[in-house]
Each structure stands twice: as structure tokens, then as C-alpha cells.
C-alpha positions as CSV (number, residue, x, y, z in Angstrom):
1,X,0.0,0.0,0.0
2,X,1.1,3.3,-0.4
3,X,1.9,5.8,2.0
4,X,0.3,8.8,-0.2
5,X,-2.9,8.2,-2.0
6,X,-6.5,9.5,-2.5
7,X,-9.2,6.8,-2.0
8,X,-12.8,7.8,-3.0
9,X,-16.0,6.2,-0.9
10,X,-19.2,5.5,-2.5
11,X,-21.6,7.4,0.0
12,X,-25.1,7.7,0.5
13,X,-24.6,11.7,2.1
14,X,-22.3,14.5,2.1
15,X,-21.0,13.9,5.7
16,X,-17.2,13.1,5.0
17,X,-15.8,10.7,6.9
18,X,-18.7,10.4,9.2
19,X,-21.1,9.7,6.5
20,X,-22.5,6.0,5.5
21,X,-20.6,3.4,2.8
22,X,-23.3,3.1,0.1
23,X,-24.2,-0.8,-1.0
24,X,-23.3,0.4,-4.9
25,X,-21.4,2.4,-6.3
26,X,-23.1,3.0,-9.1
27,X,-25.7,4.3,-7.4
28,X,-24.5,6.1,-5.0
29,X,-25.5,10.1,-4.2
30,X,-22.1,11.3,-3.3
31,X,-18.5,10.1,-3.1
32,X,-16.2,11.2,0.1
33,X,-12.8,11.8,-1.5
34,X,-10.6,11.0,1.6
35,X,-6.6,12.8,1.4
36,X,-4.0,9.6,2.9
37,X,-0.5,11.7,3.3
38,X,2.0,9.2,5.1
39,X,-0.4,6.6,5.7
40,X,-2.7,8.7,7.3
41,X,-5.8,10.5,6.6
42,X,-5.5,14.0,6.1
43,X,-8.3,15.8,4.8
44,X,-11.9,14.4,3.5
45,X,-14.8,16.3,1.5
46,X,-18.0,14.9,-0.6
47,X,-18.6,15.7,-3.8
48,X,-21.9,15.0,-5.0
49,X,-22.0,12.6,-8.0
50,X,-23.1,13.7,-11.1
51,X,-23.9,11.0,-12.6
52,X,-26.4,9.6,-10.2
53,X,-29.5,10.4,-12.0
54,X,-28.3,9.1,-15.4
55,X,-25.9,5.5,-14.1
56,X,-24.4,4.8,-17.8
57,X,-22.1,1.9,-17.6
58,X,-18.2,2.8,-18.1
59,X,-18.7,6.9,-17.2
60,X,-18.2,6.6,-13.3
61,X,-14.6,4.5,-12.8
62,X,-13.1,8.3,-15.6
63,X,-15.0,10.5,-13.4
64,X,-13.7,9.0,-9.9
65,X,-10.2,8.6,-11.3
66,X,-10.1,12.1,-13.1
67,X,-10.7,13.0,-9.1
68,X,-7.2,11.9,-8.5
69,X,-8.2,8.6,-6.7
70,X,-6.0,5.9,-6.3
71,X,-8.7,4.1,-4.9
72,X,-12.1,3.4,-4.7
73,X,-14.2,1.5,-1.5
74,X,-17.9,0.7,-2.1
75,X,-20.2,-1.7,-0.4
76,X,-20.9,-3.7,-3.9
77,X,-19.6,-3.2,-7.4
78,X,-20.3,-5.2,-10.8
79,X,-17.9,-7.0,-12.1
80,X,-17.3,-4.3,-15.4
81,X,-16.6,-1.4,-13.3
82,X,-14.4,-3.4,-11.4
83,X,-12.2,-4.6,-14.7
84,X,-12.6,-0.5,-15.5
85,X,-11.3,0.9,-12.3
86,X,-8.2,-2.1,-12.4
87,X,-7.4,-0.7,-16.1
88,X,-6.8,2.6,-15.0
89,X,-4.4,1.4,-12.6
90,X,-6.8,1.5,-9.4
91,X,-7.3,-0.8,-6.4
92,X,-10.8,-1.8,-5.6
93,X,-12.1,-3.1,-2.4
94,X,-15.7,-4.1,-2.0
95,X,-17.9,-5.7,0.8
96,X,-18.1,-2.5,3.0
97,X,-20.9,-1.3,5.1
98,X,-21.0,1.5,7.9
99,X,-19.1,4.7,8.5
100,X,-16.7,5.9,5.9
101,X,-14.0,6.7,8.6
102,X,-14.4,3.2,9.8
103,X,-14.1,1.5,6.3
104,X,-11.1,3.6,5.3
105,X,-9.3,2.7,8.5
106,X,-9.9,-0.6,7.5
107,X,-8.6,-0.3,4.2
108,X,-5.7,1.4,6.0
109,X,-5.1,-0.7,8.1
110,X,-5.1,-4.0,5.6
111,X,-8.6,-5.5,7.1
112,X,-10.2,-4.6,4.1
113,X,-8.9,-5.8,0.8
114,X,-10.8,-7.3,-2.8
115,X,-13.9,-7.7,-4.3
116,X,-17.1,-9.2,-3.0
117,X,-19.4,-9.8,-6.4
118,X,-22.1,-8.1,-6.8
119,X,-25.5,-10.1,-8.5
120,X,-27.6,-6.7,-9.1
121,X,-30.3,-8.4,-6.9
122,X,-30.5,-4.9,-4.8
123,X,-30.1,-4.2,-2.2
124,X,-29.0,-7.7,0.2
125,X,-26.5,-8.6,-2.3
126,X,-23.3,-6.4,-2.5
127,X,-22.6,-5.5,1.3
128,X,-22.1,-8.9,1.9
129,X,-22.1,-7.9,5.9
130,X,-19.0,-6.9,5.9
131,X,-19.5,-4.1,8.6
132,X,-16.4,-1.2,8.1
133,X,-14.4,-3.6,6.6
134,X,-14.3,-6.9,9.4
135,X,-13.1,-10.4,8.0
């Protein structure tokens, strides 16, 4: 892992590190773009997602890495956007549920790591109970 990086959170509000994981990512409302300097967090801010009303396939994994993520956490994620966000050079960890501070400590810290599948069976089937990130 690196010791800088910026690692964006599919989130269901605008509440930063205190807000909740969302189950998709694809259908998430905002994404908390969280600032890791030295293995750290340093600073955290939501940014509403723009393409939440209109979810077109492809679009999301150049808009999160055109944030400058290195990263991206989300409680479920298809198997496309997965391959997407891996081609542009991105880790992806899935399987997430609970407070974004939590689930990026996690990731921090090495407890949370992969992909859970997700089968587009809303909503049971891409948090997999994985609460902030436990094995």
C-alpha cells in the first residue's frame, strides 16, 4: 500500500468521513474523496455525484479517477466497473458497510482488501455484511 494516495467512498450523504458506505457504487449520491498523506488520513470532503441520476455503464470509474483517486471503496460493485477501475491502474475493495472513517481505516489498516461480487439483486446482495471492513 502506499503511503500517499486519495481513496474515494461510494456514499449515501455529504458527511465526509462520518457519513454511511453506500451498498453500490453506481448508485451512490455522493462520493467522500478522503486525502492519505503518510499513511494517514489528512483531509476528507463529498462531492456529489453527477452522474447519479443518469448511471451509464463505463462513465463513473473516468470521473472518480479524473478525481485523482487511487482508490475506490464501495459496499458492492459489478464486475465491469471493477475490470474498469483495475485498467486505470486503481485498487478496488468491496464488501463495506457502515461509517466511511471506519471502512477507510480498515482499508488502512489491511482489514479490508478485494472484491465481494455483486449479483444486481438490490439491495441484500453487494454489502455482503461486511460491517467497516471486518473479516
Amino acid at each position: 500500500m502506499r503511503r500517499n494516495q486519495v481513496v474515494a467512498v461510494a456514499t449515501q450523504d455529504n458527511q465526509a468521513l462520518q457519513g454511511e458506505v453506500s451498498m453500490h457504487f453506481g448508485r451512490c449520491p455522493f462520493f467522500t474523496v478522503v486525502y492519505v498523506v503518510d499513511g494517514r488520513v489528512k483531509h476528507a470532503h463529498s462531492v456529489e455525484n453527477p452522474h447519479f441520476e443518469n448511471h451509464q455503464p463505463g462513465v463513473m470509474p473516468q470521473y472518480i479517477h479524473g478525481l485523482g483517486a487511487d482508490v475506490i471503496l464501495a459496499g458492492g460493485m459489478g464486475p465491469k466497473a471493477v475490470r474498469l477501475f483495475h485498467g486505470l491502474g486503481m485498487d478496488v475493495a468491496t464488501g463495506a458497510m457502515g461509517e466511511v472513517g471506519c471502512v477507510v481505516d480498515a482499508y488502512l489498516e489491511g482489514r479490508l482488501r478485494g472484491v465481494v461480487p455483486c449479483a444486481h439483486d438490490h439491495p441484500e446482495s453487494c454489502g455482503a455484511g461486511h460491517e467497516c471492513g471486518a473479516e
